[in-house]
C-alpha positions in Angstrom: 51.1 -90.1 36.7 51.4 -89.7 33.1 47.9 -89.5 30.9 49.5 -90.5 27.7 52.4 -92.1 26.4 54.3 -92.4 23.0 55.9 -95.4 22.1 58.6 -94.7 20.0 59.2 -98.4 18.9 58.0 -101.6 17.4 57.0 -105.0 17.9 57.0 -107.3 21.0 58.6 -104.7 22.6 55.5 -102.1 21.7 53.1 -104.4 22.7 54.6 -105.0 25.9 54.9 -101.1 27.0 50.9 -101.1 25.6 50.2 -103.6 28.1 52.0 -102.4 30.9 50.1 -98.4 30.6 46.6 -100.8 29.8 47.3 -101.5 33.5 48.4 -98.2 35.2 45.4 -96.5 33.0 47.0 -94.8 30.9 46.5 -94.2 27.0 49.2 -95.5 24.5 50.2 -94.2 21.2 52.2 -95.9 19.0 53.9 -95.2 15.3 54.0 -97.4 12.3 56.3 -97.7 9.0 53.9 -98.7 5.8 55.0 -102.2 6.6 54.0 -102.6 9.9 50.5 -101.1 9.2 48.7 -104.3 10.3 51.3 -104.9 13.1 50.2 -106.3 16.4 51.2 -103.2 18.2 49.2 -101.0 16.0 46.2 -103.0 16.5 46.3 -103.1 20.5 47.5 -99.0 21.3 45.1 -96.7 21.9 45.8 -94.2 19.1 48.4 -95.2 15.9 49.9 -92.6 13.4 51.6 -93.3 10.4 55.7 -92.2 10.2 56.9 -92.8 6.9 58.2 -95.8 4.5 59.8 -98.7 5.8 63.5 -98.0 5.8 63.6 -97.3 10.0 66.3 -94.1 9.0 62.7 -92.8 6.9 60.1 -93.5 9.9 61.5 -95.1 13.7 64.6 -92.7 13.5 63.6 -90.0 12.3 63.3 -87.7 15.8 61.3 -84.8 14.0 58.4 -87.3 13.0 58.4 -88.7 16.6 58.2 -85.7 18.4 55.3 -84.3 15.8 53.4 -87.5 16.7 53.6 -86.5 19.9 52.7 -83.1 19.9 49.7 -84.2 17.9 48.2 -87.0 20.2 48.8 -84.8 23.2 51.4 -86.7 25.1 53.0 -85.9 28.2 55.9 -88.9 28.0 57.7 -91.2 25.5 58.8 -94.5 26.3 61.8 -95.8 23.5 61.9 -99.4 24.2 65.2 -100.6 23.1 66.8 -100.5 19.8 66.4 -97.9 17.2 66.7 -94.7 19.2 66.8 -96.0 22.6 70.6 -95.1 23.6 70.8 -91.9 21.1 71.2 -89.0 23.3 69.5 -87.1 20.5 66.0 -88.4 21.7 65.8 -87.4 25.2 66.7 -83.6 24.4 64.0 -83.8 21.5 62.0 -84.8 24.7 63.3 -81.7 26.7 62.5 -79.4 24.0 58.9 -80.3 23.5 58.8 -80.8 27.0 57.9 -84.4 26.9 59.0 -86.7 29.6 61.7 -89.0 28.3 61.2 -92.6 30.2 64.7 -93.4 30.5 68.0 -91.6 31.4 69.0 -88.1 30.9 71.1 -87.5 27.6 73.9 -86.6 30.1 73.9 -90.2 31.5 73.7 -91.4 28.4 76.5 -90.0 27.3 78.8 -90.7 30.7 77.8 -94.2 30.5 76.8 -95.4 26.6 79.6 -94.6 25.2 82.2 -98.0 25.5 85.4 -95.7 26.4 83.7 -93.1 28.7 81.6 -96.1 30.8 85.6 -97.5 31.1 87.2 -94.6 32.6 84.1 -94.1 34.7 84.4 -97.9 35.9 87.8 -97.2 36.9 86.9 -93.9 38.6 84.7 -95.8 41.1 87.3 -98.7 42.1 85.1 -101.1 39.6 87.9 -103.6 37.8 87.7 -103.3 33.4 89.0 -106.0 31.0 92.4 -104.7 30.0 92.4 -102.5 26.7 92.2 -98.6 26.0 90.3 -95.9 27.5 90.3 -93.5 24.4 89.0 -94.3 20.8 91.2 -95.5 18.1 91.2 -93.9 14.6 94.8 -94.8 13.2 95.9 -98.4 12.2 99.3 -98.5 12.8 98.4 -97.2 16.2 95.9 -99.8 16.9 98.3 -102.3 16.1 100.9 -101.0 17.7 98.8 -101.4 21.1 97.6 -104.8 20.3 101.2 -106.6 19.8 102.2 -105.0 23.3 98.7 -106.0 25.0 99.1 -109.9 23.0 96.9 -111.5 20.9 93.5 -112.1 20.9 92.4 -109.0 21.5 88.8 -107.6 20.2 88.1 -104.5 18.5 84.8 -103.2 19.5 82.9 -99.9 18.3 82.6 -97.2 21.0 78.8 -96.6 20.1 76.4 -99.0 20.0 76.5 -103.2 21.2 74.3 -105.9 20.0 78.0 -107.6 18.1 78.1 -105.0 15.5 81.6 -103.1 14.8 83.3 -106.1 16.8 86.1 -108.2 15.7 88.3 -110.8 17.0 91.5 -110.6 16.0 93.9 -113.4 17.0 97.2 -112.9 14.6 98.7 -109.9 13.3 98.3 -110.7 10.1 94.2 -110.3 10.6 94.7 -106.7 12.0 94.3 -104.6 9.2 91.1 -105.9 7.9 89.5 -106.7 11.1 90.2 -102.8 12.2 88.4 -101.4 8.9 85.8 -103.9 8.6 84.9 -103.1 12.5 85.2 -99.6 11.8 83.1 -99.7 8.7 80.5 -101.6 10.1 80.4 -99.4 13.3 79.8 -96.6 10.7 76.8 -98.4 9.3 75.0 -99.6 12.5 75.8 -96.5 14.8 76.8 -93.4 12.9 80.7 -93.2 14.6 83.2 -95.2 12.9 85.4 -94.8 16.3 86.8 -98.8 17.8 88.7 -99.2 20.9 90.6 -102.1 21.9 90.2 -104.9 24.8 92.2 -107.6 25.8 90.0 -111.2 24.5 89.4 -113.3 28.0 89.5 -116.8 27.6 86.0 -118.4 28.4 84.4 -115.8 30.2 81.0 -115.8 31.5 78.7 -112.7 30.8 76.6 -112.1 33.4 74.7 -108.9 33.9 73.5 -106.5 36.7 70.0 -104.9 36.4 69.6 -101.6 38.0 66.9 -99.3 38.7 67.8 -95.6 40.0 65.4 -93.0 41.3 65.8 -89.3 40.8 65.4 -89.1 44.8 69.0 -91.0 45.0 68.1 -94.2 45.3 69.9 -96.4 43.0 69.1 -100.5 43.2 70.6 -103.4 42.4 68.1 -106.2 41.3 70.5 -109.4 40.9 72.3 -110.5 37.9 71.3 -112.3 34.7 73.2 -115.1 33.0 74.0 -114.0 28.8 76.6 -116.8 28.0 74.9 -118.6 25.6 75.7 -116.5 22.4 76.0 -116.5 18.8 78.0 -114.3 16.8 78.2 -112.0 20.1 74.5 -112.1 20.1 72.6 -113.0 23.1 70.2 -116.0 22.6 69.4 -117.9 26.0 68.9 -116.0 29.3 68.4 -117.2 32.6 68.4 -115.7 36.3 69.8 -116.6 38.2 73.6 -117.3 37.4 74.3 -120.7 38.5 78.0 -119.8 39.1 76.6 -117.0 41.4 76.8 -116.9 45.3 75.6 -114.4 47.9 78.8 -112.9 47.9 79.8 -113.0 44.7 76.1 -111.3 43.7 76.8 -108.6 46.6 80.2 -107.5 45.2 79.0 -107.3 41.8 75.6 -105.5 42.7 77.2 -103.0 44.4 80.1 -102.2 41.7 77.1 -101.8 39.3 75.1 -99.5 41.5 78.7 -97.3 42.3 78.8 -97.2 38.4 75.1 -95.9 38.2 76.1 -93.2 41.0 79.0 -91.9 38.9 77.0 -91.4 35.9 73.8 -89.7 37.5 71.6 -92.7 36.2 68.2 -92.6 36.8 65.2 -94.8 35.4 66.4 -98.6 34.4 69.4 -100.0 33.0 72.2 -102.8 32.8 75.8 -102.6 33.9 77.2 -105.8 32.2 80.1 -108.2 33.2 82.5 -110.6 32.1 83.2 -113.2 34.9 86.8 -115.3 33.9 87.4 -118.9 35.2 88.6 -117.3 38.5 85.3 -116.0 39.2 87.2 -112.2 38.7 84.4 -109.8 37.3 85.3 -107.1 35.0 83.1 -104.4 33.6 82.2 -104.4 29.9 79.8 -101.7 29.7 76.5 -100.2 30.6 72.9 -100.7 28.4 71.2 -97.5 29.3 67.9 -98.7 28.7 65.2 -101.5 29.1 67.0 -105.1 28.2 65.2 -107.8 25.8 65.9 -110.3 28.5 64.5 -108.1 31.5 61.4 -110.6 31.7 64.1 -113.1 33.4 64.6 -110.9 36.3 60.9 -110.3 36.7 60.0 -113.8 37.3 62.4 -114.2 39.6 61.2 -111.1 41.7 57.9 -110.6 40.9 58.5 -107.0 39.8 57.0 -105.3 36.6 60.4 -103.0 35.5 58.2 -101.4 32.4 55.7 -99.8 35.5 58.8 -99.2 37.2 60.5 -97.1 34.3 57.2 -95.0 34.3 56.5 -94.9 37.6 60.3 -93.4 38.2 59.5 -91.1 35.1 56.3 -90.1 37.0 58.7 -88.8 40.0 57.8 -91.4 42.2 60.5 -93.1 44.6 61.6 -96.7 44.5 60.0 -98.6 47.7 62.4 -100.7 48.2 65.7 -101.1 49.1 68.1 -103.5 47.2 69.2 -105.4 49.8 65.5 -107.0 50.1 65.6 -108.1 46.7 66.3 -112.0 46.8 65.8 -113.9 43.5 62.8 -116.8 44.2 63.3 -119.9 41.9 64.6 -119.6 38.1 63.4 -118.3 35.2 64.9 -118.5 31.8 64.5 -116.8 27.9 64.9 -117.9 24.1 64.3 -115.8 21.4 62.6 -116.6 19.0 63.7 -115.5 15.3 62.2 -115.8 11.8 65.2 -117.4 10.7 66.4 -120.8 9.2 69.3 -122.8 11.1 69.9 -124.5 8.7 70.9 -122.0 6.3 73.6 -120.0 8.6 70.5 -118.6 10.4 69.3 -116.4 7.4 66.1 -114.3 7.9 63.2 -116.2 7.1 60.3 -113.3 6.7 57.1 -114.3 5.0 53.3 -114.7 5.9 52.5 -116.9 9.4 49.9 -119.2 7.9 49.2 -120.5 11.3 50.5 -120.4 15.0 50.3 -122.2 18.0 51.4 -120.5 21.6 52.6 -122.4 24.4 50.6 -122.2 27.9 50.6 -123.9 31.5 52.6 -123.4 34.6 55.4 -121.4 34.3 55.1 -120.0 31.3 54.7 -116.6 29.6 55.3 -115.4 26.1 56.0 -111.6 24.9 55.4 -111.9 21.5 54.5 -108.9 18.5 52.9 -111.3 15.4 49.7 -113.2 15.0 48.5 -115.7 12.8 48.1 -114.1 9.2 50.5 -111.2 9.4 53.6 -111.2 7.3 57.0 -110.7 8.8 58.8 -107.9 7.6 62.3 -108.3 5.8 62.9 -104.3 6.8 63.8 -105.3 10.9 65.1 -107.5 13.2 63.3 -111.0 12.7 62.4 -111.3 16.2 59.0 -112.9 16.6 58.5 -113.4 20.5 60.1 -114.1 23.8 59.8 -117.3 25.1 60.1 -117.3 29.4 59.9 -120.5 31.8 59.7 -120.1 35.5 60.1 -123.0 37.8 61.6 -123.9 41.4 64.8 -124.7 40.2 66.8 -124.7 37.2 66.0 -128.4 36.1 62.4 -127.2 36.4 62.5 -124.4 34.0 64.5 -126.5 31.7 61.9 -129.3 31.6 59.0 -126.6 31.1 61.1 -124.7 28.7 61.4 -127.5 26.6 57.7 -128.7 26.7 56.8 -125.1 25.7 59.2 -125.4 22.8 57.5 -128.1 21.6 54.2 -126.6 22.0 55.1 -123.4 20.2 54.6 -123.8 16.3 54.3 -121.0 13.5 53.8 -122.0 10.2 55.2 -120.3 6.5 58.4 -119.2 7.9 60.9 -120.5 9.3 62.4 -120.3 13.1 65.1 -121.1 15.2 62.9 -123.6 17.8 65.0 -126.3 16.7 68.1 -124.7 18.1 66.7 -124.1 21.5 65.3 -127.8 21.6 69.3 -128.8 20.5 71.0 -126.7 23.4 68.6 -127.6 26.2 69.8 -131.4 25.7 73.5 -130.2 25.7 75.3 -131.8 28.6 77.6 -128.8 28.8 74.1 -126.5 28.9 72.3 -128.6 31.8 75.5 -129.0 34.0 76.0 -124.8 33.5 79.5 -125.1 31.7 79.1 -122.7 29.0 81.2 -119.4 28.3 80.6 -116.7 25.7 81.8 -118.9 23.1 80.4 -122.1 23.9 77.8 -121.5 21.3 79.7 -121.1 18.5 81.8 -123.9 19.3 78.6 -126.4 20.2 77.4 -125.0 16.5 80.6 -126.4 14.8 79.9 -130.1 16.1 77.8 -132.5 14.2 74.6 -132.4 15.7 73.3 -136.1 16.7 69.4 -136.6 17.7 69.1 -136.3 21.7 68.8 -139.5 24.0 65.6 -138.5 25.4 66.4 -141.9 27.6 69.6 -139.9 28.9 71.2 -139.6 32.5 70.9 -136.0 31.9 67.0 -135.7 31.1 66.2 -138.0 33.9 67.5 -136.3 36.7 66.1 -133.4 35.2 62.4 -134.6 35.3 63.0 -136.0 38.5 64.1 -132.7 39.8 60.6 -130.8 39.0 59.1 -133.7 40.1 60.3 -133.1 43.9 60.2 -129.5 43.4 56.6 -129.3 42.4 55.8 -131.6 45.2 57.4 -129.7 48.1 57.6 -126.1 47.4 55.0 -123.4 46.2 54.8 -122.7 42.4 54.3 -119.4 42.1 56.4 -116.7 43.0 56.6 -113.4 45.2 55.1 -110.6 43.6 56.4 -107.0 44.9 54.0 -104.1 44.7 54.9 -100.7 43.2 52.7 -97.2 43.5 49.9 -97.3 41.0 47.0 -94.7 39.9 43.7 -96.3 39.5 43.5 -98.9 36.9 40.5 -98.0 33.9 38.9 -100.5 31.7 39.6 -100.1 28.2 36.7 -99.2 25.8 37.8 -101.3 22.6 38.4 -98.9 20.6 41.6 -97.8 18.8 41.8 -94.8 16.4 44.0 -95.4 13.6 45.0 -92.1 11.8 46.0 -92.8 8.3 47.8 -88.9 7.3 51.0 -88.0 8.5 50.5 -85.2 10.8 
């Protein structure tokens, strides 16, 4: 096992990795921008070095600083969480060269499978359906539009590099071609370095639902059941659950084992996502792979009882997955919200600031992976995520019901968040009966928004649910064991080295 790891990230994320080597004994060492020098992550690793200003292409991206870090603390592995460098190909050959283990796929599988257009033709190689569109990247306008008139309208432009809804357009006229294709393009530039877009037939209501995967580098590759992403805004995951309601054995069986044929073809080893979208039929098509940790993995370790983040290092480590997929049955329901420093009211604006005060939510069923504390001031330099809030229960209605009593447990003051939102879409009618599709959101946002019944037929049955749940099943779930070195008890200290190496 690994002695020391470098965590080449920030925030919740950091602090989760910390937590997860606390636990296998091992050390963690973390960086830090001049802005995030009183972050939670730096206060909890082991051993925290300084990278630069706060502009992440001047400190989280910059590979030479990372691997000097590492070099420097004496680390035998880096871990990339997700975001910033995460699905570059450019950090796990850094990690070959300074022969540092790279927690995550090789650069090769990265490349086979990241890339939008290459995970398509590999999709199609292994008998796996794909949404309509082209398999090469499109650089000329006329050309693009050319192929969209024949395909039909709406069709989405999406950049070859990179997800998260950024280089993605939905174009439903020709008249909106043109600047749909350079503003995509432009904006693909900006987040991901490749201006390159492809083209996809737009389904109608679809469902995304997603596959998690774990693959050894012995040759076993695992499917661990499927997560639920419909509820999105701006193409932006914000509610997971697992899992699916729309799912059966057979449906999850199919899907599982197109996902793990994917991860085959592209030599994948360590953990990653093929993802879905699921039309009105209940056809599946893939949309493309995440070749790294998810933010929503915590879903599908409530409902197994695995730790993925041990997993990735354990697999890292050499070790061999001990278990087959087939014994993987999801127990009960767990579901996500992310939680933002941002104002709903003001077309979700970043709210960063100081947290005067917060309050976190506890009791059954609940766990929170969260990066701030009270007192430290939320950068305007990153993604506003603050935490990620997770209920488990028995049965869907269960989680709800606990989701929403954490909700209103959780406050922050001196910023603003998005709480509000969550509270608003867990009394949806549409939400609780499971009729939502990737645009359901956006729509349900559009609506005015009336006060919910809390007297309603809806929230009724939904108590009434956990009631007989709690009652008649056991509350906690299945935990599955993975290979682990001795565990060490930490000695409270953490050395904080304030020169850049």
């Amino acid at each position: 096992m690994f002695r020391k790891i470098l965590i080449a990230n920030r925030g919740e994320i950091a602090v989760r990795i910390i937590r997860a080597c606390r636990e296998l004994g091992i050390k963690s060492v973390v960086v830090f921008s001049d802005v995030d020098r009183n972050s939670l992550h730096v206060r909890l690793a082991d051993e925290a070095y300084p990278i630069g200003p706060a502009p992440s292409r001047e400190s989280y991206l910059c590979l030479d600083k990372l691997m000097t870090v590492a070099k420097r603390a004496g680390c035998d592995a880096l871990h990339p969480g997700y975001g910033f460098l995460a699905e570059n190909p450019a950090l796990p050959r850094a990690c070959t060269d300074t022969s540092l283990t790279f927690i995550g796929p090789s650069a090769e599988a990265m490349e086979a499978l990241g890339s939008k257009t290459a995970g398509r033709s590999l999709a199609r190689g292994v008998d796996v359906p794909i949404v309509p569109g082209t398999n090469d990247p499109i650089e000329n306008l006329e050309e693009a539009r050319a192929l969209a008139q024949r395909m039909g309208y709406p069709v989405l432009l999406k950049a070859v590099a990179g997800g998260g809804g950024k280089g993605m357009r939905l174009v439903s006229a020709d008249a909106e071609f043109e600047s749909a294709f350079r503003d995509a393009s432009s904006e693909a530039m900006n987040a991901f370095g490749n201006a390159s877009v492809f083209l996809e037939k737009y389904l109608e209501k679809p469902r995304h639902i997603e596959i998690q995967i774990l693959a050894d580098a012995h040759g076993r590759v695992v499917s661990l059941g499927e997560r639920e992403c419909s509820v999105q805004r701006r193409h932006q995951k914000v509610i997971e659950e697992a899992p699916s309601p729309i799912m059966t054995p057979e449906l999850r069986k199919r899907m599982g084992d197109a996902a793990v044929r994917i991860a085959r073809a592209g030599g994948y080893v360590n953990a990653g996502t093929v993802e879905f979208l699921v039309d009105t039929h209940y056809d599946y098509y893939f949309l493309e792979v995440n070749t790294r940790l998810q933010v929503e993995h915590p879903v599908t370790e409530q409902v197994t009882g695995l730790d993925l983040v041990k997993l990735q290092i354990a697999i890292a480590a050499g070790h061999r997955l001990p278990f087959a997929w087939e014994s993987i049955t999801p127990r009960g329901h767990a579901m996500e919200v992310r939680l933002y420093a941002e104002d709903p009211e003001n077309n979700f604006f970043p709210s960063p600031g100081k947290i005067l005060s917060r309050r976190a939510p506890s009791g059954p069923g609940i766990r929170l992976d969260e990066g701030v504390y009270s007192g430290w001031t939320v950068p305007m330099d990153y993604d506003p995520l603050l935490a990620k809030l997770i209920a488990w229960g028995n049965s869907r209605e269960e989680t709800i019901a606990r989701l929403r009593r954490a909700l209103e447990e959780y406050t922050v003051t001196g910023i603003k968040t998005n709480t509000a939102l969550f509270r608003r879409i867990l009394a949806e009618p549409d939400f609780l009966r499971s009729e939502i599709h990737t645009k359901w959101l956006d729509e349900m946002l559009k609506r005015p928004h009336a006060a919910p019944d809390t007297d309603s037929h809806a929230a009724d049955a939904a108590a009434i649910a956990a009631a007989l749940w709690q009652v008649t099943h056991d509350s906690a779930p299945t935990s599955e064991r993975t290979e682990q070195d001795s565990r060490w008890k930490l000695d409270g200290r953490n050395r904080q080295l304030d020169r850049m190496p």
